[in-house]
N, C-alpha and C positions, 0 to 999 in steps of 0.2 A: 651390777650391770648384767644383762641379759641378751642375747641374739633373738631378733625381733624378726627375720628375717634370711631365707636360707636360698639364694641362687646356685642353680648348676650350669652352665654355661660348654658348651662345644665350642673346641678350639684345634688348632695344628701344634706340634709339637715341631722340637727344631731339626729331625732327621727323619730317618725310615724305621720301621720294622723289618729286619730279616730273618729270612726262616734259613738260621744258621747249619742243620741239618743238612742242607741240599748245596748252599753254598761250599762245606766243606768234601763234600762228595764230589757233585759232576756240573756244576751249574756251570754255564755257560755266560759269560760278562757280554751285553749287548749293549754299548754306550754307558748309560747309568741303572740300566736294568738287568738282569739275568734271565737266562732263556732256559727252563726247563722245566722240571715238575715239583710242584713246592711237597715236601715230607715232612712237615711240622703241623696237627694238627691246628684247623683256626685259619692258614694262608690259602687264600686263595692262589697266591701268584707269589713269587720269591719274595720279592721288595713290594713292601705294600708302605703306602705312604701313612708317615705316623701322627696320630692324635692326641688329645687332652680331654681332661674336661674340668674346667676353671671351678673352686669353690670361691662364692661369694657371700661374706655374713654383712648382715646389716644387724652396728649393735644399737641399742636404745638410745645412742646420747648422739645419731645419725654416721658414726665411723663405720666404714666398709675396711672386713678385715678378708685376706687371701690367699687361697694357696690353689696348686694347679696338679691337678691326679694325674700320672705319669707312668709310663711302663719301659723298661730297658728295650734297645735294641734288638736283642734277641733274646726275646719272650718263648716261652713255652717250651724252652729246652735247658739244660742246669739243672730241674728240680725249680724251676720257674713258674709261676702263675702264666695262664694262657695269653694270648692277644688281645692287649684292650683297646677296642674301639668302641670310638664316644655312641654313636645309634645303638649301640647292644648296653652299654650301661647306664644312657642316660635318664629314661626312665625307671630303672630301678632305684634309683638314686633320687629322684624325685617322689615316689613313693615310699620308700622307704626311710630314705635319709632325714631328706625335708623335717618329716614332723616331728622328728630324733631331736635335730638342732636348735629348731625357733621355738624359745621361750626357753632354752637353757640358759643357767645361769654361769656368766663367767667364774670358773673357780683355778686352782692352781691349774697351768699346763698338763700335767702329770696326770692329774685326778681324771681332769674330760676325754684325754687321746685314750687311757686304759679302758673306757666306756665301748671305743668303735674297736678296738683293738682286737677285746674277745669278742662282740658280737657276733653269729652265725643267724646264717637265714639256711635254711634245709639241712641241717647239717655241717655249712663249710661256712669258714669266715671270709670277712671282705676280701675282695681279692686288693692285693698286695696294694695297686696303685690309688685305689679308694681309701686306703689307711693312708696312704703316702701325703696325698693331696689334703684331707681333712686335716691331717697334723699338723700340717703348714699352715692352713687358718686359722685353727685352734689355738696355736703358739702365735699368732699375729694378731688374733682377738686380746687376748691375756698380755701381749704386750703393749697393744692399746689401752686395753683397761686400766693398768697401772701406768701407764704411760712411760716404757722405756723401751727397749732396745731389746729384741729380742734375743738377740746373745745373754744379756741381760737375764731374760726372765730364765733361761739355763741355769747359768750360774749361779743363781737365787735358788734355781730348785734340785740342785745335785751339788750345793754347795761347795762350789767351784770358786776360785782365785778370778777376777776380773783382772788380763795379760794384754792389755794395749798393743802385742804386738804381731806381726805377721804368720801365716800360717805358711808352709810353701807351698808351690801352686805345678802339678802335673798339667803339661802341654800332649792333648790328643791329636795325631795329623791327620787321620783315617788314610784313604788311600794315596795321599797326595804329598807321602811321607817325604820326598826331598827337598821340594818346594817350602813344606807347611815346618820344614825342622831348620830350614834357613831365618824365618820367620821366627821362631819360638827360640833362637841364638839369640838376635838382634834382640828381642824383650829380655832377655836373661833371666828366661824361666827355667824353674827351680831343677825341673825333673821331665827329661824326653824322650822319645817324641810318641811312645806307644805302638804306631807304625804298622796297625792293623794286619798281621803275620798271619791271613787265616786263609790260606792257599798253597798246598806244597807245591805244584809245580811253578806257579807262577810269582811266589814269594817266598818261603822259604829254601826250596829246592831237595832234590830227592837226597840229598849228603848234605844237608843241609849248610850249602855253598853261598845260596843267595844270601840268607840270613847275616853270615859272616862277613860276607862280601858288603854289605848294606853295615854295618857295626861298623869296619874298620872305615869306611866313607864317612860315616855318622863323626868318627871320632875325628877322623881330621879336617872334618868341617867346621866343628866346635871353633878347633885349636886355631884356624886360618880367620875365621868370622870375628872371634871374642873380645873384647875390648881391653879386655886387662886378663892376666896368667890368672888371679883367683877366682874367677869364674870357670867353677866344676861344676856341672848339673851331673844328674843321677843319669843315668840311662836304663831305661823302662821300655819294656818291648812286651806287648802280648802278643801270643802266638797262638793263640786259642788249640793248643792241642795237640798241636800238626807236628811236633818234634816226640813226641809217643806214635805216629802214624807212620814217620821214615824210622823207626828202629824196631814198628811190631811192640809198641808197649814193654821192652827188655828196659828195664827203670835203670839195670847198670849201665847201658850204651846211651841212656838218656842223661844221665850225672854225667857221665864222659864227655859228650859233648858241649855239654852246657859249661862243664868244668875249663873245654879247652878255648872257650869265648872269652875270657878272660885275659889270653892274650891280647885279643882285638879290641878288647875295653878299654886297655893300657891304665891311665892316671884314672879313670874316672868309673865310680862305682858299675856296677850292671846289675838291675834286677830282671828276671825272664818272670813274666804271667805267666800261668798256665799250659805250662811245658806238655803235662799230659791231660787226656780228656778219659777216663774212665768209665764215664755215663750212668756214676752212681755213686752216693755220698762216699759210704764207708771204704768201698775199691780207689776214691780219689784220695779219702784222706790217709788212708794206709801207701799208696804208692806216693804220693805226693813226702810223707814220712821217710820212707825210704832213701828217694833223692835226695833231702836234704840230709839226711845223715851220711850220705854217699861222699855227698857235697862239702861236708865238714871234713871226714875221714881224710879225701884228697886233699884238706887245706886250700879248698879253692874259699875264694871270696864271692862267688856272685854266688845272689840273694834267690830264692825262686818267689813267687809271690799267688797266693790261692782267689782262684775268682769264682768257675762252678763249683755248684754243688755245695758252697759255703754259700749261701745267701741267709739267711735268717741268726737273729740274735744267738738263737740254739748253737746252730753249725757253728758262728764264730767264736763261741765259745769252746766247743768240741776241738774242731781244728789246731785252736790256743791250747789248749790243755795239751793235746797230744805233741805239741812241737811238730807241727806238719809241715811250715812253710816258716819261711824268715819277713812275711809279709800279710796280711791278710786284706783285700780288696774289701771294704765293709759299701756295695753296691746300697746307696741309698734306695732304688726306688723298689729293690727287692725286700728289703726291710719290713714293709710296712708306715709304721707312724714313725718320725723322728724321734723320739723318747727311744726306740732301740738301737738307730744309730748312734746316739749320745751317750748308750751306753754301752754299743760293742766297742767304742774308740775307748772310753774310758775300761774296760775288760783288758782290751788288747795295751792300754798303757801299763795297768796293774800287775801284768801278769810277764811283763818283758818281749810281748812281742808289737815289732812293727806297726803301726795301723795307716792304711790308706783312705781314706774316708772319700771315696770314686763317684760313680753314679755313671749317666750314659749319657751318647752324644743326643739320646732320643728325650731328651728332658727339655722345661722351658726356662724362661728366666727367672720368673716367680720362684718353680723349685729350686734354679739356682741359688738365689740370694737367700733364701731358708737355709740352705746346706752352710753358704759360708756362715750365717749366724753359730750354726751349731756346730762348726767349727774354732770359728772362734772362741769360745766358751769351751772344748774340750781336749783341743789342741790336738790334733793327729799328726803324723810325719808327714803328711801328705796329704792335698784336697786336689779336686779333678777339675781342670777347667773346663765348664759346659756351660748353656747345651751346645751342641752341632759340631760337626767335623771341620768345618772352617779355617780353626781354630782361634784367630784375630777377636771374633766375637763374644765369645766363652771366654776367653782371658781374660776381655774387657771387664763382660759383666762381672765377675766373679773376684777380679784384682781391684775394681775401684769400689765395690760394696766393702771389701775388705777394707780399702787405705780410708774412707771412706768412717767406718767402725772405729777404725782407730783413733784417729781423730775426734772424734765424738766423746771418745772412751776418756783419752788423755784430758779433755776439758773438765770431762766429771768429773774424772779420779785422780789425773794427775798422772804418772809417769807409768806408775805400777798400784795396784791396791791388796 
């Protein structure tokens, strides 16, 4: 079977792009916008509204297979590919991509995403969310063509156990973290609430008081909401940085701190994202190193969890190696093609650490349902319910593709294969 046919389509995605940069400086919150001077090459303006751009293959026996090119929230800082908007890529993409795809032959998964993976044009390879998107239809093609399930066609090709059963599912609340963490109680989501912590004065606080203050509320929200005592979710907080900002980067006052949250956890685990922001690989994974070995030394229990500056297969494997973090955030749409995702989760299971298999609230449904396929098929501790800040709707999509898979699975294979 062959792709007879290569549409590129301009789309909205389900949030914004932020130019994280300026927010965590001086930006000014005006309603749902920010007021001030965007510092992230690429923004014109802080919050710029976020895009896509749909792949569509048409294969020869008339099946349209799909995936949606997609860029994180905040793009162009991490060691992040720049800001992708669809009028800047979507011509190149039809010139270039186009005559790449139509008349290719479906062959393994693996085989066609390695094709776009290294390609370079002037020197530099596709940007991130051009890898992201095409791997998604590539892997959708190929499980058309054989006609199964794309978890399916994983399995088959990293020769994986086919596990009928649930992955758990992290609740994002963006800003609207009391509200959106009452909500994600009632569902009895796995792991919460994220709680977007990327503001010292107005979210964390210069002692960091808010932060703690917001924990110990979290926790006995849980406990007064929950329907039954064995219902513990995780508690997961990014903080994008901002607790290295109130200590000056001193990595011992940042384990301290994080050490003495622990109290305010009480019963229920705590992981902190991204405690500190270093603003450069090897400085994030060596401090990042530190803390948790601080963190052990104390006998504290809470986890830290690595997000910048680990984006690529490489990094998560670097990160892994060194015992950097008790966590690693494997950012799908920084990845590139899912074949790396599939395989820092499977890295990060081999090797004893954590994996989160995340992505951003800036992603669509399409890439959605792709992630949970290739979660399902490699099993992480953790998948991100997206897209959008909402969170009700990212649940949605992301929970019933899951029950959904299962289901499916159980008829094939039966209980377990």
């Amino acid at each position: 079977m062959k792709i007879k046919k290569a549409l590129f389509v301009p789309g909205k995605s389900a949030f914004f792009f932020d130019d994280q940069k300026a927010i965590k400086k001086d930006a000014i919150a005006d309603g749902f916008v920010y007021q001030g001077k965007p510092l992230t090459p690429g923004f014109e303006r802080i919050r710029v509204a976020g895009e896509c751009i749909s792949v569509v293959l048409e294969l020869d026996d008339g099946q349209l297979a799909t995936g949606d090119c997609a860029a994180v929230q905040y793009s162009g800082v991490g060691g992040r590919d720049p800001l992708f908007l669809a009028n800047h890529y979507l011509p190149f993409m039809k010139q270039n991509i186009g005559p790449l795809l139509e008349g290719m032959e479906i062959e393994s998964f693996r085989t066609m995403v390695e094709r776009f993976e290294n390609l370079t044009f002037d020197g530099k390879k596709l940007h991130t969310a051009i890898r992201y998107g095409l791997s998604q239809a590539l892997l959708d093609a190929r499980a058309k063509a054989e006609k199964k399930l794309k978890c399916e066609v994983v399995c088959e090709e990293y020769n994986l156990p086919i596990i009928p059963e649930r992955v758990k599912i992290f609740g994002q609340s963006g800003d609207d973290r009391y509200t959106n963490a009452d909500k994600m109680i009632l569902k009895e989501v796995d792991a919460l609430p994220h709680a977007l912590i990327n503001n010292v004065d107005e979210k964390l606080g210069r002692h960091g008081e808010k932060l703690r203050e917001y924990i110990r509320w979290l926790v006995n929200r849980i406990i007064k909401l929950r329907r039954r005592e064995s219902y513990k979710p995780d508690i997961h907080i990014d903080v994008y940085g901002t607790i290295g900002l109130i200590f000056d980067s001193d990595l011992d006052k940042v384990a301290d701190y994080l050490a003495s949250l622990e109290k305010e956890a009480g019963e229920f685990n705590l992981y902190i994202e991204g405690p500190v922001d270093m603003e450069e690989k090897y400085r994030q994974l060596q401090a990042l190193a530190k803390i948790t070995r601080k963190l052990e030394a104390l006998g504290s229990k809470v986890k830290i969890v690595a997000d910048e500056h680990c984006n690529t297969l490489e990094d998560i494997k670097e990160f892994t190696d060194a015992r950097a973090c008790h966590m690693i955030q494997i950012k799908t749409p920084d990845l590139g093609g899912l074949q790396n995702v599939a395989e820092s989760v499977l890295y990060c299971r081999a090797h004893g650490m954590e994996a989160y298999q995340g992505g951003t609230c800036n992603e669509t449904d399409i890439s959605a349902i792709a992630c949970v396929h290739v979660a399902m098929a490699t099993r992480p501790d953790r998948m991100l319910a997206k897209p959008g800040m909402g969170f009700d709707e990212g649940f949605m999509i992301v929970n019933n593709e899951m029950e959904r898979i299962i289901q499916v699975l159980k008829m094939k294979y039966g209980e377990n294969k």
